[in-house]
C-alpha positions as CSV (number, residue, x, y, z in Angstrom):
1,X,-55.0,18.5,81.8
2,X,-54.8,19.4,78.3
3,X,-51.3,18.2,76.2
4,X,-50.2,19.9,73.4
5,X,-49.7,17.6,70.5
6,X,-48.4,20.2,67.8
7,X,-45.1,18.8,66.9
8,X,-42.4,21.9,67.1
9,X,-39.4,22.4,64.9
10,X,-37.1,22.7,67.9
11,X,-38.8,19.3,69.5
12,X,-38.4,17.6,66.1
13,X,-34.6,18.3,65.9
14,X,-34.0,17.5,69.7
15,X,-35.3,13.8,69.4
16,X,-33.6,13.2,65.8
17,X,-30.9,14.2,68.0
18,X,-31.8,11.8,70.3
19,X,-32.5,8.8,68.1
20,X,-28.7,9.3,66.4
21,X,-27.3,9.0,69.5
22,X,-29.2,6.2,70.9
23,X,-28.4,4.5,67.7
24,X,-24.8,5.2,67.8
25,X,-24.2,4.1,71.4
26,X,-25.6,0.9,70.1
27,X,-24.0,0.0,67.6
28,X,-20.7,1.0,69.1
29,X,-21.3,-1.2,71.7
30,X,-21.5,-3.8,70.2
31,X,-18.2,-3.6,68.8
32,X,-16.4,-3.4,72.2
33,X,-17.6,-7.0,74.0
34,X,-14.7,-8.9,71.9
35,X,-10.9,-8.0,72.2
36,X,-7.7,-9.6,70.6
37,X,-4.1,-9.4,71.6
38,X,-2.0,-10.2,69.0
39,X,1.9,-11.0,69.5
40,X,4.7,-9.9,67.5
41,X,6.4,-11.9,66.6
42,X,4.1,-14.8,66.7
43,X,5.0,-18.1,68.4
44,X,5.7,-20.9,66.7
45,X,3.7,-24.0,67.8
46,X,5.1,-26.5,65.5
47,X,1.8,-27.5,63.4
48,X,1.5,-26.9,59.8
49,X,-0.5,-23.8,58.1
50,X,-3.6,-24.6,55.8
51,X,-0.6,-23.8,52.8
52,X,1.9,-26.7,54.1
53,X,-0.4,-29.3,54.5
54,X,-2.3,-28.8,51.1
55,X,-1.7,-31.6,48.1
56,X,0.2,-29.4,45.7
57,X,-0.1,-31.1,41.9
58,X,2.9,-31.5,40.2
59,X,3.6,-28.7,37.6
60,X,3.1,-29.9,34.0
61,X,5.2,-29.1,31.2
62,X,3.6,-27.5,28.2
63,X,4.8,-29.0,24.9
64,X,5.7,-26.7,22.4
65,X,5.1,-27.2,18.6
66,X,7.4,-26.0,16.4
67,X,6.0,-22.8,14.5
68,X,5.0,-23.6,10.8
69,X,6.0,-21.5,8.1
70,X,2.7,-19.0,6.7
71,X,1.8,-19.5,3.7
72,X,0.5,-17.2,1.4
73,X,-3.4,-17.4,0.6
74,X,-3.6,-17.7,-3.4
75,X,-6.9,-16.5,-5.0
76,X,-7.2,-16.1,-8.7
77,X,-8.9,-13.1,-10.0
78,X,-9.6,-12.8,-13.8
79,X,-9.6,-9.7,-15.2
80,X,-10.9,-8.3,-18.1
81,X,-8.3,-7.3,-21.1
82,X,-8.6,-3.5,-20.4
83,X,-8.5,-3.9,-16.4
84,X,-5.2,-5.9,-16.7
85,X,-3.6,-3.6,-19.0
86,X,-4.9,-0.9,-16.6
87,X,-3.0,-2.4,-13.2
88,X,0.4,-3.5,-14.7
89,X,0.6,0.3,-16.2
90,X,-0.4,2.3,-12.9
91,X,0.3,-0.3,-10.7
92,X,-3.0,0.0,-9.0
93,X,-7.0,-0.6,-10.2
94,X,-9.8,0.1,-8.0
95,X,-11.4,-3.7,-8.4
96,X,-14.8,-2.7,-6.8
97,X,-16.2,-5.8,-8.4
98,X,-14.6,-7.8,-5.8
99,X,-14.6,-4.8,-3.1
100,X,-10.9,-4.8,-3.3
101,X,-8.1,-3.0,-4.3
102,X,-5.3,-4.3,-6.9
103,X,-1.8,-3.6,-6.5
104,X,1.2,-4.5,-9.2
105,X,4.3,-4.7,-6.6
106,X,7.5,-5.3,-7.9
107,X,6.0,-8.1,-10.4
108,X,3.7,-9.8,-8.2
109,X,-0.3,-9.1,-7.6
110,X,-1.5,-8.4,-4.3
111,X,-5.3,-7.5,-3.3
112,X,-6.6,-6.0,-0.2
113,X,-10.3,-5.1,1.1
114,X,-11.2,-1.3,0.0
115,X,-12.7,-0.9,3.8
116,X,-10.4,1.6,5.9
117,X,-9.9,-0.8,9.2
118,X,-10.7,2.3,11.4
119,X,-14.4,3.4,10.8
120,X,-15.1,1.3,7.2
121,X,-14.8,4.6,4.9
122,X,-14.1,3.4,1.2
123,X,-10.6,3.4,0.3
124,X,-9.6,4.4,-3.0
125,X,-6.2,4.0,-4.7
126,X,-5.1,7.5,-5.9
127,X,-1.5,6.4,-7.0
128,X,1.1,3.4,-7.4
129,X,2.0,4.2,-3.5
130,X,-0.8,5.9,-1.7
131,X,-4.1,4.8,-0.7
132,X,-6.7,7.3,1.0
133,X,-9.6,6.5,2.8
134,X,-12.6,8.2,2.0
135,X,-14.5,9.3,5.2
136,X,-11.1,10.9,6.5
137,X,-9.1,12.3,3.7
138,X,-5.7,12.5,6.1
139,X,-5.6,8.7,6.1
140,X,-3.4,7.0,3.8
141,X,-1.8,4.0,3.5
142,X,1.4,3.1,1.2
143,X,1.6,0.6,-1.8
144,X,2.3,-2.3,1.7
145,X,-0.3,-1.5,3.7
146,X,1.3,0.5,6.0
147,X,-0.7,3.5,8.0
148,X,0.1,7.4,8.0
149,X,-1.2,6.6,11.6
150,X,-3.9,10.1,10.7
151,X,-6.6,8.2,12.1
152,X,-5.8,4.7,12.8
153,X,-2.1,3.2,13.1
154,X,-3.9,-0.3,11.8
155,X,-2.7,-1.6,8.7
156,X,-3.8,-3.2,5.4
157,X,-3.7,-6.9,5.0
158,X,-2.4,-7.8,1.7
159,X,-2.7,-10.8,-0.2
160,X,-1.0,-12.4,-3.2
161,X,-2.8,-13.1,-5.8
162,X,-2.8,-15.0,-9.3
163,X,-4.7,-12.3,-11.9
164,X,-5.3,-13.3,-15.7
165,X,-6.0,-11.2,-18.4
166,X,-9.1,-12.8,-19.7
């Protein structure tokens, strides 16, 4: 007797068939052999949970310093007779010798980086009160640092300086 070994579509599909059943009843049996009854509400039997019986440290006090006063980082810059001249008239001088901007507020110096804290465009003072990034032209910032929020809502950090004419 001859068999025919040529594998049909139909006879391919029938024992995958077969094979995901077998599979499943397997595995599903497995689950079955262990049952729990749980009450509600649970008895109480008197003995102590895992939480109760642990050695709970005792809770420590954090000692607070009192907060210190900021003070102001000095810097002396030394300006040329022209420059100086220049900053107390417009209030402003593009100081790209240091990378910084100057600003004359209210009679006191202040200098900030000329980096716009959102992508590092150049910033370039076009006024007494307004500063404008370079790489986006809608971004300004006023004579204190503070953001048009355009393209970042970050702020300048001034600081005071000491400038000489000199």
């Amino acid at each position: 007797m001859k068999t025919n070994k040529a594998l049909t579509r139909r006879s391919f599909l029938i024992g995958c068939g077969l094979l995901t059943l077998t599979t499943a009843g397997i595995t599903l049996t497995g689950c079955g052999r262990e049952t729990q009854t749980l009450e509600y509400p649970p008895k109480f039997t008197g003995a102590k949970t895992p939480l109760e019986t642990a050695e709970v440290e005792p809770a420590v006090t954090p000692v607070v310093e009192p907060v210190k006063p900021v003070e102001v980082a000095k810097a002396d810059i030394i300006l040329s007779q022209d420059e100086f001249d220049a900053l107390t008239a417009k209030q402003y001088l593009n100081y790209s010798a240091k990378q910084s901007l100057l600003l004359y507020v209210d009679g006191d110096f202040y200098s900030m980086s000329n980096l716009c804290p959102h992508e590092r465009g150049l910033l370039v003072a076009k006024s007494s009160n307004t500063i404008e990034c370079q790489k986006h032209l809608g971004q300004t910032f006023d004579k204190k640092g503070t953001s048009n929020g355009y393209e970042t809502r970050s702020s300048l950090r001034l600081t005071r300086v000491t400038v000489q004419a000199g």
